[in-house]
N, C-alpha and C positions, 0 to 999 in steps of 0.2 A: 492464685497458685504459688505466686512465689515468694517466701520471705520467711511468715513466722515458724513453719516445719522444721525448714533447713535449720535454721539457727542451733535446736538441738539432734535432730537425726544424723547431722555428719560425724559426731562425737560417738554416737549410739552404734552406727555402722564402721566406723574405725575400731571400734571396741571386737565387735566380731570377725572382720578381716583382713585385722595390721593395714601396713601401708599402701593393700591395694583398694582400701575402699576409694578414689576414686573413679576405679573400675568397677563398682558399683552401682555406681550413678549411670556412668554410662550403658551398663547389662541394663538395668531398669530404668532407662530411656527407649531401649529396643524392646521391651515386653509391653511398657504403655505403647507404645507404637502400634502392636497387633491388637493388643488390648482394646485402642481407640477405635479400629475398624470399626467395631460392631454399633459404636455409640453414634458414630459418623454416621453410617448405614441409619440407624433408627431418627436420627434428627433428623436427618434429610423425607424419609419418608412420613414419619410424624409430627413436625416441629409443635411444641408445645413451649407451655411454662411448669406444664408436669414434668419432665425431666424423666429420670431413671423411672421416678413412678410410672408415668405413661405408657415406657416401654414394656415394664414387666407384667402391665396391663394386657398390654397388646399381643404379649408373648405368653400368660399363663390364666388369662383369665378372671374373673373375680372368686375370691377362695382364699384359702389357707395359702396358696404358693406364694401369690402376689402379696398377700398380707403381711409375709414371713419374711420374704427377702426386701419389702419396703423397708421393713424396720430394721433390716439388717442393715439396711443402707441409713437409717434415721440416725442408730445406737452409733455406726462410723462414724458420722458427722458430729454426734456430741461429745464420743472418745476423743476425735479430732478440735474440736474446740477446747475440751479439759487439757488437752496436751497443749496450746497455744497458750495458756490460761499461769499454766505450771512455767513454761517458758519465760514467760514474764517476768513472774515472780523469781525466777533464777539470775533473770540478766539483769534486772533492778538491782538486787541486791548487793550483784558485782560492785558497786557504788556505793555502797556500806563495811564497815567492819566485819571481820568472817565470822564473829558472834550472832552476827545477824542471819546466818545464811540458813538458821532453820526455817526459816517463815516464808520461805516460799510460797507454798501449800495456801497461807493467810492471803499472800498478796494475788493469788493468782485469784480466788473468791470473791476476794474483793474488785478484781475487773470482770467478775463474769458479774457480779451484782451491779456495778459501772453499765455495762453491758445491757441489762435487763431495764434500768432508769431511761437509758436512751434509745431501745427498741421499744417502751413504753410509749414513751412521748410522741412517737410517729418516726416514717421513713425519713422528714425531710432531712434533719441531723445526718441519717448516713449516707443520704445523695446527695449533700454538702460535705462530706470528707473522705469520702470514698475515693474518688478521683484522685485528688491533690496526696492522701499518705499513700495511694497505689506509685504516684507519680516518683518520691520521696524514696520508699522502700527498694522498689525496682531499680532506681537510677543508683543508691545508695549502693545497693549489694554490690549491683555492675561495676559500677567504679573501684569498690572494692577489692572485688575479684580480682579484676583486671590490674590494676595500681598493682597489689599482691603480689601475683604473677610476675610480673615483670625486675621488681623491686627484688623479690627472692631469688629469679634468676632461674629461668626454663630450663635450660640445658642442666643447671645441677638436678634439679627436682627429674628429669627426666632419666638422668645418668644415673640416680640411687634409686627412681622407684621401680618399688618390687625386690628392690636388694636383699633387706633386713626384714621379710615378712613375717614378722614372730604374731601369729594370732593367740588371741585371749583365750580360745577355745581350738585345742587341739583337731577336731572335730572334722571331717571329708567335705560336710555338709554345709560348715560355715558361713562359705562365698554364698553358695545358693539360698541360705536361710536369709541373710541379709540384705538380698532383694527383697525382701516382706518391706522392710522398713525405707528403701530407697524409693520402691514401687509406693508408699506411703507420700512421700514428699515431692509425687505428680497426681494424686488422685482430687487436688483439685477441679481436672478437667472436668469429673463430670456434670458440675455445678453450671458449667456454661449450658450443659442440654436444657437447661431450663429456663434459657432466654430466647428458646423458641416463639414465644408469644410477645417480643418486646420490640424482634429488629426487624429490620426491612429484609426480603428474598432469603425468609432462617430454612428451605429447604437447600439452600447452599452454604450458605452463612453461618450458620452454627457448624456445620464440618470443619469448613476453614479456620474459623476459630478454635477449636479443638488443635487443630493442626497445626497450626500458629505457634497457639500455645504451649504444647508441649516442646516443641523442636527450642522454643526460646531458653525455657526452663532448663531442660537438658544443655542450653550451650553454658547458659551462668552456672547451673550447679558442676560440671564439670570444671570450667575456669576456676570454680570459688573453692573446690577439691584440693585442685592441685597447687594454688597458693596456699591453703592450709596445711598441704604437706611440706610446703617451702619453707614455710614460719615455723613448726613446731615436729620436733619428734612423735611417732607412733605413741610411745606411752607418756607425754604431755598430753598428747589428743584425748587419748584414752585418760587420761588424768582428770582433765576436763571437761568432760565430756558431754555435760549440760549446758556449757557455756565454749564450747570449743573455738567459736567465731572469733569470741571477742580476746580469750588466749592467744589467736593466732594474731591476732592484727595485733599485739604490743610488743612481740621484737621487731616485728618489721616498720611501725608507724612509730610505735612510743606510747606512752600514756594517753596523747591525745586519740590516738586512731583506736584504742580499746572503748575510750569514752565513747567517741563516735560509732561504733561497733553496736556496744551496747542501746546506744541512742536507736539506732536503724532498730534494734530487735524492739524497743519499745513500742516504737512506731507503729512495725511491724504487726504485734502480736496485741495491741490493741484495737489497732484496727480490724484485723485479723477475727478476733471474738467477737465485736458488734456484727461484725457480716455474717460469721457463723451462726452467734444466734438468731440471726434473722432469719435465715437460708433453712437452721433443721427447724423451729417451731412453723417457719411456713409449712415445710414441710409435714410434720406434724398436724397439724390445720387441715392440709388436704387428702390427710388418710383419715383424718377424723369423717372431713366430710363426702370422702368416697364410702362411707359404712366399713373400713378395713381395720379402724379400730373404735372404740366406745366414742357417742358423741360427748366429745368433753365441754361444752358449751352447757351440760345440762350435770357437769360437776362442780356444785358449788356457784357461789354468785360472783365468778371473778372475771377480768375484763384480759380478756387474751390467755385463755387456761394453756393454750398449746403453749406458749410464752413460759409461762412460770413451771409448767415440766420441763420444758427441756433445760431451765436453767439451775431449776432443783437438781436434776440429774446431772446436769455437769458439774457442780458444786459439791457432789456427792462424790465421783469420780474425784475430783481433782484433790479431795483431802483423802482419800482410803489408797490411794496407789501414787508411785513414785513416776516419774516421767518413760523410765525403760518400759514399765508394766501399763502406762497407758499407751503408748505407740504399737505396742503387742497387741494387745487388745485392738487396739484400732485395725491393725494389719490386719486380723485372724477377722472379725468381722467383714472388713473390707474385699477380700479376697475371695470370701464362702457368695459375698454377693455379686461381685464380679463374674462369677464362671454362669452361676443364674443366668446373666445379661447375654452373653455367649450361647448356653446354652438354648436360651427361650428363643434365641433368632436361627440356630441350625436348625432347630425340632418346630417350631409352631409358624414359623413365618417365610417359610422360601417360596412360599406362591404369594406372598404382599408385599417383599422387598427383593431386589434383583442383586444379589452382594453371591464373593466368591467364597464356598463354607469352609475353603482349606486355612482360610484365612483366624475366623475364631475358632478353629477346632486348633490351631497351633495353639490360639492365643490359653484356652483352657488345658490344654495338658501344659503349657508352661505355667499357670497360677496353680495346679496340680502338684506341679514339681517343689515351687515354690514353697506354699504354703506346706507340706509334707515335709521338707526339709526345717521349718523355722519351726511348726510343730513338733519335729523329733529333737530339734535344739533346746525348744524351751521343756522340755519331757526331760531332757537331760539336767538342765542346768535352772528352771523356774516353772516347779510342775503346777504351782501355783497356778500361773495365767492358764492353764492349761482347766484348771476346775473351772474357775469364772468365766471363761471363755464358754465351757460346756453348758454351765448351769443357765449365763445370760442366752446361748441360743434354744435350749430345752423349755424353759417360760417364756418366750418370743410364738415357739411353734406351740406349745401346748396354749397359752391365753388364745393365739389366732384361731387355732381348732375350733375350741368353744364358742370365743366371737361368732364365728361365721356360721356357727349350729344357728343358733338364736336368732341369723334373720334371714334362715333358708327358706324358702316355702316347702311344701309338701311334695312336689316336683324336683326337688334339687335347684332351682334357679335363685340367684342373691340379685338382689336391689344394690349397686356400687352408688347410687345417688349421685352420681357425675357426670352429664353427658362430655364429649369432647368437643363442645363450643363451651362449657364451662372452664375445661380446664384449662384451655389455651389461653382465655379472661385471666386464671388464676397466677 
């Protein structure tokens, strides 16, 4: 969850609400907060290794719904690795001559391909470095943050923010749009539901994690906020805003602490993509082999096909859109399949889980809010995302339709090919 997002979403949300984005972080620490309820609720009484799949399972059935919002959650996960991908290639660069800074785009392909070499070869590569750059990045931001914090002097940064809040976009809407993208750089959590089937007592233990997790995240992105306001002005942020991290650590560190800045994002966001690709073609894999999409096993003669889609797709991604229009996209997906999760547990399951419904019915009218607001922003100002966004969920629901024609029986009943001692295996 935490490291390679932040590096450019702080830059991304300073741009839409001046100097109070980080009061942003903190607004969208209290939405994952309800938000998490529901996943809490589903892990505890499902724990798997299916994750969000199992629940939208367990909430909508086998069909078009579940097929739709899988992929909704799949296409997140690969916007979200293309965005980590583009990161990269932004903070590398910082390290080169500003001639150099078109090729971003080059360098980030080149770590998803990096990527695809080493989720080839097997797990054990990334259960050998998982660990140690999780250890590296986390301890790296924190000290960061912190060091920051202090060195810029709390009581200034406290005494001007909010002063000068001159946002980018004049717009009512702003604050609340820019929760999309804050709410963006906690949506790791719900990657832990799927270590349901790995740990010891996950009908408690995956909650607590979840819980853990986000409460940590929220206290360093908040820290690492407000030392970036300490370092650098509104429109330095906004200046930088793909690299705003490592901007902020060179008045306060010097050249060394930008180096190292940089270094963390490296770190960060390579490790970052080997996990992602690992996490959406499994996932991938396991809708192949619930029947929710074509069996790809039987496209072509290649050795892990869920593998080489999803990282075609992100390679695809990471060269046609700039890093603001992949984080949008990622939000606007992420969010349509969030209220699903919510939704599939007030409507389909209050006689198999015991949970309070006032609870996700906040948590969907606030992604409601949310997402309507960041939608009327970018209508305003990049109606762009706004087609791609429609078009990629319009051939999501339209392929599943078909799919699911094809292997109904004459009855209405579909064959998912999974029981639930499988997927807990999986």
């Amino acid at each position: 969850m935490i490291g390679a997002g932040i590096f450019v979403l702080m830059g991304q949300i300073a741009e839409l609400v001046g100097d109070l984005f980080p009061l942003a972080f903190v607004a969208g620490a209290i939405i994952v907060g309800f938000s998490s309820y529901s996943y809490v609720k589903f892990s505890n009484a499902f724990p798997s290794s299916g994750g969000v799949v199992k629940f939208l399972t367990k909430s909508y059935g086998p069909g078009t719904a579940t097929g739709t919002f899988s992929l909704l959650m799949y296409v997140s996960m690969v916007i979200a690795e293309s965005l980590v991908a583009g990161t990269f290639g932004t903070y590398t660069l910082r390290l080169f001559p500003e001639e150099y800074s078109g090729y971003s785009s080059f360098l980030g392909v080149v770590l998803i391909a990096i990527a695809y070499i080493i989720n080839i070869s097997g797990n054990k590569v990334i259960e050998a470095t998982a660990t140690f750059t999780a250890i590296i990045k986390v301890a790296g931001i924190a000290i960061l943050a912190i060091s920051g914090l202090v060195i810029s002097g709390l009581p200034t940064i406290l005494g001007e923010f909010g002063a000068n809040n001159n946002q980018t976009f004049s717009d009512e809407f702003a604050f609340i749009a820019a929760l999309a993208l804050s709410i963006l750089a906690y949506k790791g959590f719900t990657t832990i539901t799927n270590q349901g089937g790995d740990i010891k007592n996950p009908h408690k233990n995956v909650g607590r994690s979840i819980i853990i997790s986000i409460a940590i995240c929220a206290i360093i992105y908040v820290v690492l906020a407000l030392s970036v306001a300490g370092g650098l002005s509104i429109q330095e942020i906004i200046e930088a805003k793909d690299y705003a991290l490592a901007a902020a650590a060179k008045p306060i560190f010097g050249d060394w602490g930008s180096t190292l800045t940089i270094s963390l994002a490296i770190v960060a966001t390579v490790s970052g993509v080997i996990a992602s690709v690992y996490s959406a073609s499994r996932m991938l894999g396991m809708l192949s082999s619930m029947k929710q999409v074509p069996n790809l096993n039987k496209i072509g003669n290649f050795k892990n096909p869920a593998l080489i889609f999803t990282v075609s797709l992100a390679i695809l991604l990471t060269i046609l859109f700039d890093l603001t229009r992949i984080a949008s996209l990622g939000a606007i997906f992420y969010l349509i399949m969030d209220i699903s999760i919510h939704w599939g547990l007030i409507r389909y399951l209050r006689k198999e889980i015991k949970f309070n419904p006032i609870i996700p019915l906040i948590a969907i009218i606030m992604d409601v809010v949310v997402l309507s607001a960041f939608i009327y922003l970018k209508y305003v100002n990049d109606p762009f995302v706004l087609i791609v966004s429609a078009i990629g969920i319009l051939l999501v629901v339209i392929s599943e339709r078909l799919f699911m024609k094809s292997h109904t029986d004459s009855k209405g009943n579909m064959n998912m090919g999974m029981e639930d001692e499988e997927m807990m295996k999986m």
